[in-house]
matplotlib code that plots the C-alpha trace (Angstrom):
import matplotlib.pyplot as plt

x = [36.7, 38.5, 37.0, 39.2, 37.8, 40.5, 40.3, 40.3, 40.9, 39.5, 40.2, 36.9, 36.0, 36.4, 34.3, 31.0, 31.6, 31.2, 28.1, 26.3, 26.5, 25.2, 22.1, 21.4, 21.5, 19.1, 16.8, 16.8, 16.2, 12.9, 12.1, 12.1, 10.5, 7.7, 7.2, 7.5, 5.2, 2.2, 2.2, 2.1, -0.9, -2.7, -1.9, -0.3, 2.3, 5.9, 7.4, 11.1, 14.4, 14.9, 11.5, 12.1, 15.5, 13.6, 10.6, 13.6, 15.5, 12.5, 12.0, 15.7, 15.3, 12.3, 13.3, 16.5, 14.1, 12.3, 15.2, 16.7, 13.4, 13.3, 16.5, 16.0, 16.0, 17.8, 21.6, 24.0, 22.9, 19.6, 20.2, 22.3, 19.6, 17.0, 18.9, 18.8, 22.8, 23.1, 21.6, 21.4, 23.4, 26.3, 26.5, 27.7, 24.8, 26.7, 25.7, 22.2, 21.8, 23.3, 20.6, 17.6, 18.7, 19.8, 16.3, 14.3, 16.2, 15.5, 11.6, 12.2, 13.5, 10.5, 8.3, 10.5, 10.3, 13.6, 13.7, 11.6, 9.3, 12.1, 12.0, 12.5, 15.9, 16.7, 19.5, 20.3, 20.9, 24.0, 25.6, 25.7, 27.1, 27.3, 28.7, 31.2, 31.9, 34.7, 36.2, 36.5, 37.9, 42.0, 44.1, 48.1, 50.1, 48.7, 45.7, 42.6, 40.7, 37.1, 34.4, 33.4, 34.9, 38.6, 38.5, 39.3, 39.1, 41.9, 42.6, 40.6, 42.5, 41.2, 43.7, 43.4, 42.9, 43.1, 41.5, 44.4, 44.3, 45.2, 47.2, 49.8, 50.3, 47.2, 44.7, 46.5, 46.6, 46.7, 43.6, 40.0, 37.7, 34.0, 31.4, 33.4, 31.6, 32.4, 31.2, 30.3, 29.7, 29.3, 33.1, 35.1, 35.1, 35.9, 36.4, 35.6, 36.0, 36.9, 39.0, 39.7, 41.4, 44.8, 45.3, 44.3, 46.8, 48.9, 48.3, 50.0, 48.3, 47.7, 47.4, 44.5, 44.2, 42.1, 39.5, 36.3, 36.6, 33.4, 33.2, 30.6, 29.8, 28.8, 28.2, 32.0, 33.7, 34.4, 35.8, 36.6, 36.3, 40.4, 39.8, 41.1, 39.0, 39.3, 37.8, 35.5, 36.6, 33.6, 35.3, 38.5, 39.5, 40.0, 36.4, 35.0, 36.6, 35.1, 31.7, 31.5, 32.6, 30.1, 26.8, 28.7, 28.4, 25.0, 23.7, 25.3, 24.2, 20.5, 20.4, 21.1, 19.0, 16.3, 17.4, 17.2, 13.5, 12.2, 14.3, 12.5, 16.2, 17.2, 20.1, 22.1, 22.8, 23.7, 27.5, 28.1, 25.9, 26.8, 30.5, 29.1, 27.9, 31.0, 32.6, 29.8, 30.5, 34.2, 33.5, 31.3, 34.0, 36.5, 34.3, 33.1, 37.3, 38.1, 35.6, 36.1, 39.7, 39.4, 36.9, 39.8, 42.1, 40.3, 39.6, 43.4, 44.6, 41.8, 43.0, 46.6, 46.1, 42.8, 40.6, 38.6, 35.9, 34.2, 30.8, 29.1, 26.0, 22.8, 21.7, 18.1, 19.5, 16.0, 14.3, 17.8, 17.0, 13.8, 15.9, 15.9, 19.0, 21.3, 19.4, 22.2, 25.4, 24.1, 23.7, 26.8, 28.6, 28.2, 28.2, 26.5, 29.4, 31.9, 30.1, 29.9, 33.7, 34.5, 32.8, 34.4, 38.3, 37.3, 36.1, 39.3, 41.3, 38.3, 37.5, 33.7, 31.4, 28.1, 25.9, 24.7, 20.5, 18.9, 17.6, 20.5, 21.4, 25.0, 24.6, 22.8, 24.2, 26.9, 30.3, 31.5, 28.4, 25.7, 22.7, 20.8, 19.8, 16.0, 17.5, 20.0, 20.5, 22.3, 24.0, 25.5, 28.7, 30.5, 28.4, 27.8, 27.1, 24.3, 25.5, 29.1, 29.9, 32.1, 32.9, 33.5, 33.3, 29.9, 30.9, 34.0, 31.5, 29.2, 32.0, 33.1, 29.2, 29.5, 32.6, 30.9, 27.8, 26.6, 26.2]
y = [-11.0, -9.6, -9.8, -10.1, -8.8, -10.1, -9.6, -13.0, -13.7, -17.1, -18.3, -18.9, -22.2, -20.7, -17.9, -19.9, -22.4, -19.8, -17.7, -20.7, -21.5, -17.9, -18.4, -21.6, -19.8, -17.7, -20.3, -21.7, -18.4, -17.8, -21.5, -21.1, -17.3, -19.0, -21.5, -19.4, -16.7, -18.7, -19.9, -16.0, -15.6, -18.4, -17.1, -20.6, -20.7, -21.2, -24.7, -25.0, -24.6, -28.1, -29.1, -26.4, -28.2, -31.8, -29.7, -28.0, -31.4, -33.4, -30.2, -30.1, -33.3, -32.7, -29.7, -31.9, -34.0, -31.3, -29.3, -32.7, -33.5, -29.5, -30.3, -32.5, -31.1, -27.7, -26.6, -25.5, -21.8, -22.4, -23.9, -21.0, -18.6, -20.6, -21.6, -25.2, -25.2, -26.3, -29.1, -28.5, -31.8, -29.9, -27.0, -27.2, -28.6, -26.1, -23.1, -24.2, -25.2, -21.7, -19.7, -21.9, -20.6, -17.6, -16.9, -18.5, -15.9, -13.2, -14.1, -14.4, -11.5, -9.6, -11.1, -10.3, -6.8, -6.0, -5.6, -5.8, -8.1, -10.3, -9.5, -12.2, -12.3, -11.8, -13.2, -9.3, -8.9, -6.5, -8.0, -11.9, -14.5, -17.9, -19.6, -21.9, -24.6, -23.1, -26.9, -27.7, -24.1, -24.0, -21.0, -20.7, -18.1, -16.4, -18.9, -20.5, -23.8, -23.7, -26.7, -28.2, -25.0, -26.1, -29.3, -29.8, -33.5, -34.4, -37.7, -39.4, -38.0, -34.9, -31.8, -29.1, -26.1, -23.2, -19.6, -17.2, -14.3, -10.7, -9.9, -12.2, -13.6, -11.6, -14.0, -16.3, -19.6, -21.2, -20.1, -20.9, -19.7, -18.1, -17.3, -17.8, -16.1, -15.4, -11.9, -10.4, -7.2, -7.1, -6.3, -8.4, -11.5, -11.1, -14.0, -12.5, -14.3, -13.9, -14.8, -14.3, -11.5, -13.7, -13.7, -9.9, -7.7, -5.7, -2.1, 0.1, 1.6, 5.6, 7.6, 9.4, 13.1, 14.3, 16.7, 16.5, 17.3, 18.5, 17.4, 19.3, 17.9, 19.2, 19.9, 21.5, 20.1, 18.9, 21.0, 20.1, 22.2, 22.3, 24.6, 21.8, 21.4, 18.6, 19.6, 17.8, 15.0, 15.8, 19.0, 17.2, 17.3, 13.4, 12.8, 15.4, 13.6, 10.4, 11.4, 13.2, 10.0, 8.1, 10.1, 10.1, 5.7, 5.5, 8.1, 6.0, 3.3, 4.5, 4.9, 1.6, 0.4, 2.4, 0.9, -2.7, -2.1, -0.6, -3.4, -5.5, -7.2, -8.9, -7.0, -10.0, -10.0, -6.3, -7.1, -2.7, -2.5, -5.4, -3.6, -0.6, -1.8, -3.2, 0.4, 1.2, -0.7, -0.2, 3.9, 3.2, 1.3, 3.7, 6.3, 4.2, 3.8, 7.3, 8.5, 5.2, 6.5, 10.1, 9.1, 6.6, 9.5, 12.4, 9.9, 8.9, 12.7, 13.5, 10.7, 11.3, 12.8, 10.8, 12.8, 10.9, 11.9, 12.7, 14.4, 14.3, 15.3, 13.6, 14.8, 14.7, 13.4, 12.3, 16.3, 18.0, 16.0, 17.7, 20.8, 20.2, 22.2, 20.4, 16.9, 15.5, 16.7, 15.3, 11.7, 12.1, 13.4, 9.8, 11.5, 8.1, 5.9, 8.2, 8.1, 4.4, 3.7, 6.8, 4.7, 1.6, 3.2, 4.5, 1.7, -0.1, 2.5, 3.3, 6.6, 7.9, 8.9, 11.0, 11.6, 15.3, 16.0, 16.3, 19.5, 21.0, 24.5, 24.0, 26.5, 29.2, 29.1, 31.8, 29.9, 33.0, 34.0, 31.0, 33.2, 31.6, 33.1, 32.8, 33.1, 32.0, 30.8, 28.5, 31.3, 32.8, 31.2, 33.3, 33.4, 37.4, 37.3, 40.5, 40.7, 40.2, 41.3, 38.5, 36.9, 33.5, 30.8, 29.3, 25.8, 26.3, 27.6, 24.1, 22.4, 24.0, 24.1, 20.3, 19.9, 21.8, 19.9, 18.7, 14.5]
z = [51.2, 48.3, 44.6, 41.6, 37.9, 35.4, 31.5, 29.8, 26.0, 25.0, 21.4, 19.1, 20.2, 23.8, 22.8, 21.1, 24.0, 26.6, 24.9, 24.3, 28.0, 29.1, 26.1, 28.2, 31.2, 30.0, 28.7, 32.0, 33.7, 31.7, 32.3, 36.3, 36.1, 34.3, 36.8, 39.8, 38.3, 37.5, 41.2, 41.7, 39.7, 40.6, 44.2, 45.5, 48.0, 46.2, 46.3, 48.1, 45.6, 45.7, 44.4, 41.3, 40.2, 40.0, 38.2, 35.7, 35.3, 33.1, 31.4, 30.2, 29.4, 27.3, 25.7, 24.1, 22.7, 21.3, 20.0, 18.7, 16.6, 15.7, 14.1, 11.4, 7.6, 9.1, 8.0, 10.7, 10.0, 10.2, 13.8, 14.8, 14.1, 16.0, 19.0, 18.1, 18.0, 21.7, 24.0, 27.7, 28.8, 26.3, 29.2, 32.8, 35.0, 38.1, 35.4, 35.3, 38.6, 40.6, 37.9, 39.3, 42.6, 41.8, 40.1, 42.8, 45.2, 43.2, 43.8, 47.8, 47.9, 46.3, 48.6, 51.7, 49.8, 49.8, 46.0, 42.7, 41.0, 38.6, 34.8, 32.1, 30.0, 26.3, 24.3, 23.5, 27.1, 27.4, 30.4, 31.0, 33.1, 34.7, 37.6, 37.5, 40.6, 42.7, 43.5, 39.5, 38.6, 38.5, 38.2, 36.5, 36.7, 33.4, 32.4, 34.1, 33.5, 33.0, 33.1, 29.8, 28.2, 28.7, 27.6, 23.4, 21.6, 19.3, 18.3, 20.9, 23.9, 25.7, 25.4, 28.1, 26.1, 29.2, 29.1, 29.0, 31.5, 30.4, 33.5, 34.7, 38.4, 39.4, 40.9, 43.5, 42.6, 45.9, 47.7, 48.6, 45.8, 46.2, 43.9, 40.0, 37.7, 33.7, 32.6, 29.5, 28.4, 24.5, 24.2, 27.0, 28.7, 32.8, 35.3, 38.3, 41.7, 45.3, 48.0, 51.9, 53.1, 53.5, 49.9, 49.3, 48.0, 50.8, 51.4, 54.1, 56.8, 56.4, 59.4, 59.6, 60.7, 62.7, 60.7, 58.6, 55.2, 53.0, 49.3, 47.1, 43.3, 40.7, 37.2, 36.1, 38.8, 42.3, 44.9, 48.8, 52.0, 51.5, 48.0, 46.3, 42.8, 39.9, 36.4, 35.4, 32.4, 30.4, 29.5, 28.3, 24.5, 24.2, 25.8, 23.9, 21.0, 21.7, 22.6, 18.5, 17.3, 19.0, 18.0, 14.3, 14.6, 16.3, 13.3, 10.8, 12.6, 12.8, 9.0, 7.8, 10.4, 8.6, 5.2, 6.3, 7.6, 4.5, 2.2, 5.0, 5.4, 8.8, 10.8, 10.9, 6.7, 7.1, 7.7, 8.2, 10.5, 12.3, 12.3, 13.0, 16.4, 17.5, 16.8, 18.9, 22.0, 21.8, 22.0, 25.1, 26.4, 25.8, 27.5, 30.7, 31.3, 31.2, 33.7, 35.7, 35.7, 36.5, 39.2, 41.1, 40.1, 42.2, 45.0, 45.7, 45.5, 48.0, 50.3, 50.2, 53.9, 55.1, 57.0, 60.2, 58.5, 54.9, 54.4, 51.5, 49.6, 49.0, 46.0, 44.3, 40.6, 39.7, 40.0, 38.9, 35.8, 34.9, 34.0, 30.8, 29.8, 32.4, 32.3, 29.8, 31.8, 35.2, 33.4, 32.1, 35.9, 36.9, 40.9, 42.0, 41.4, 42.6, 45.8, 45.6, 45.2, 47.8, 50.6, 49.4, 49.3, 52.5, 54.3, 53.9, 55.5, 58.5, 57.5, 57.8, 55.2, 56.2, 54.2, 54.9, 54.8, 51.5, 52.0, 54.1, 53.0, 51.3, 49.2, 50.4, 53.6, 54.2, 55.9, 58.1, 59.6, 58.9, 57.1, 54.5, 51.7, 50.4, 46.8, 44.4, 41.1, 39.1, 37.4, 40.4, 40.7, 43.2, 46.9, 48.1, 51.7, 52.3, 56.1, 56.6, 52.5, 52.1, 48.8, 48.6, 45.3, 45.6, 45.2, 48.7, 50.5, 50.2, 50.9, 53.4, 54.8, 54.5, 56.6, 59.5, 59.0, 62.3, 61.8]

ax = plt.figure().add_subplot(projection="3d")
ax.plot(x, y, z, "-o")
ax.set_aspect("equal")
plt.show()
């Protein structure tokens, strides 16, 4: 299976269409939690999936009624700001139906305990989605049809209004579909769906050499067992740029935030802070692509000549955090996702990647002549061996401990 995450651009119709759908989805989320948690606390066994859509469907069909009737002496505004805008028979019943499942899984698979207890959603959610049914979605070379969000009345005849894609001739057009989902962040719209391996893009076949290489991260930078080292971006003048202009819009931010609470004003009348925000989210963008980009930079350059093998650290991020003068940096370092997209570049070309022991000796072991050292400090940068007196760079010498570790 391949997975393809396209930018789309839908026009405003397109755009209120599509939220309202995701605020339904939420509704119907909370809905189904509701109803699977008070069998929880009651301590009932859990009806089947099946049973929960019928239970779901005559409360849609109630809460119309009710939002119908809730309507009545209310302006469009008014509506808006309530949630009353939108009935559920408006929305795609595939949408609704995927998140009763998708919900109902998320309960199994706490009691199977293979993840947590399920939280409720908010309309302020920062990601959201929806399904859409893989036989009723159609792709074009450089636009895609959605359900009940492509279709536009005009002059009693239906006009097919497609989503336009941001890349051209990028999804195949031709090709079985799974799992269609519409994504948002608070600053893009993705369609993100996936296909067999058939209609995956082609990539030649490195050969691989036979050796272990060692890959030590940190802080400043990351270095490899073959003394190759990537700066870290953090240190960068156009992220360093970014991040000042950032805290300068959340202060801002923050202070008409404080205005509007003692003028006891609702956020969504204060049109600068509403602008604000956006500058906001388009900073975090702008920041989330840069190290998302240095990340896949360092991990192609390292896998020019593919080792067999790759060892890596497993680092404690949640106790380096409690020194408080570094805490900020290692959230920042993002050293979980670039171990996350080094296994996945790697498993498509069959390399191995170990994860060396928590609490193996990287660093204070000496890579000549093995001994450990009882001692050493975060400001001793270069490693001083007190038995064979060699000097070595303290971060080479984990890395090159990590290539020799025995997996």
């Amino acid at each position: 299976m391949y997975t393809y995450k396209v930018v789309i651009h839908p026009n405003n119709k397109q755009r209120t269409k599509i939220l309202n759908t995701m605020n339904k989805c939420i509704e119907c989320q909370n809905i189904v939690f509701d109803i699977l948690s008070s069998y929880v606390q009651r301590k009932e066994k859990i009806p089947s999936c099946s049973d929960i859509r019928k239970l779901f469907t005559n409360i849609k069909k109630e809460k119309d009624t009710e939002t119908i009737n809730k309507r009545i002496g209310l302006t469009k505004k008014e509506q808006r700001e309530k949630h009353l805008d939108v009935l559920f028979y408006e929305v795609s019943n595939d949408a609704l139906k995927q998140m009763v499942k998708d919900t109902y899984n998320a309960f199994v698979r706490f009691f199977k305990k293979e993840s947590k207890y399920p939280n409720r959603k908010t309309y302020k959610d920062n990601h959201k989605s929806f399904y859409v049914d893989p036989y009723k979605i159609r792709f074009s070379d450089s636009k895609v049809k959605l359900e009940k969000i492509a279709n536009n009345q005009k002059g009693n005849r239906t006009v097919l209004n497609y989503v336009s894609l941001a890349e051209k001739k990028r999804i195949p057009t031709n090709a079985k579909y799974y799992n269609p989902r519409v994504v948002y962040d608070n600053y893009r719209f993705y369609i993100v769906v996936s296909v067999d391996d058939t209609h995956a893009p082609i990539k030649k076949n490195k050969e691989l050499i036979d050796k272990t290489i060692g890959i030590d991260l940190n802080i400043s930078s990351i270095v490899t067992s073959e003394n190759k080292s990537y700066v870290s971006i953090n240190k960068e003048k156009k992220v360093r740029k970014a991040t000042r202009t950032l805290k300068r819009l959340q202060r801002t931010a923050s202070r008409k935030y404080e205005v509007a609470k003692k003028e006891k004003r609702k956020l969504r009348e204060c049109k600068n802070f509403i602008k604000d925000k956006k500058l906001i989210r388009v900073k975090q963008e702008r920041l989330n692509n840069l190290r998302s980009d240095y990340i896949n930079k360092v991990i192609n350059d390292i896998l020019t000549k593919p080792p067999k093998v790759i060892v890596v650290e497993d680092l404690d991020v949640k106790q380096m955090q409690q020194n408080k003068k570094i805490s900020s940096l290692i959230q920042i370092s993002s050293f979980r996702k670039f171990i996350t997209k080094l296994k996945e570049r790697c498993s498509k070309y069959n390399i191995k990647v170990k994860d060396a022991d928590r609490y193996y000796p990287s660093s204070k072991m000496c890579s000549k002549c093995k001994n450990i050292k009882e001692k050493l400090l975060l400001s001793e940068r270069v490693y001083r061996c007190s038995v064979c007196n060699s000097k070595i760079s303290r971060d080479l010498n984990a890395a090159i401990n990590l290539a020799n570790y025995n997996y």
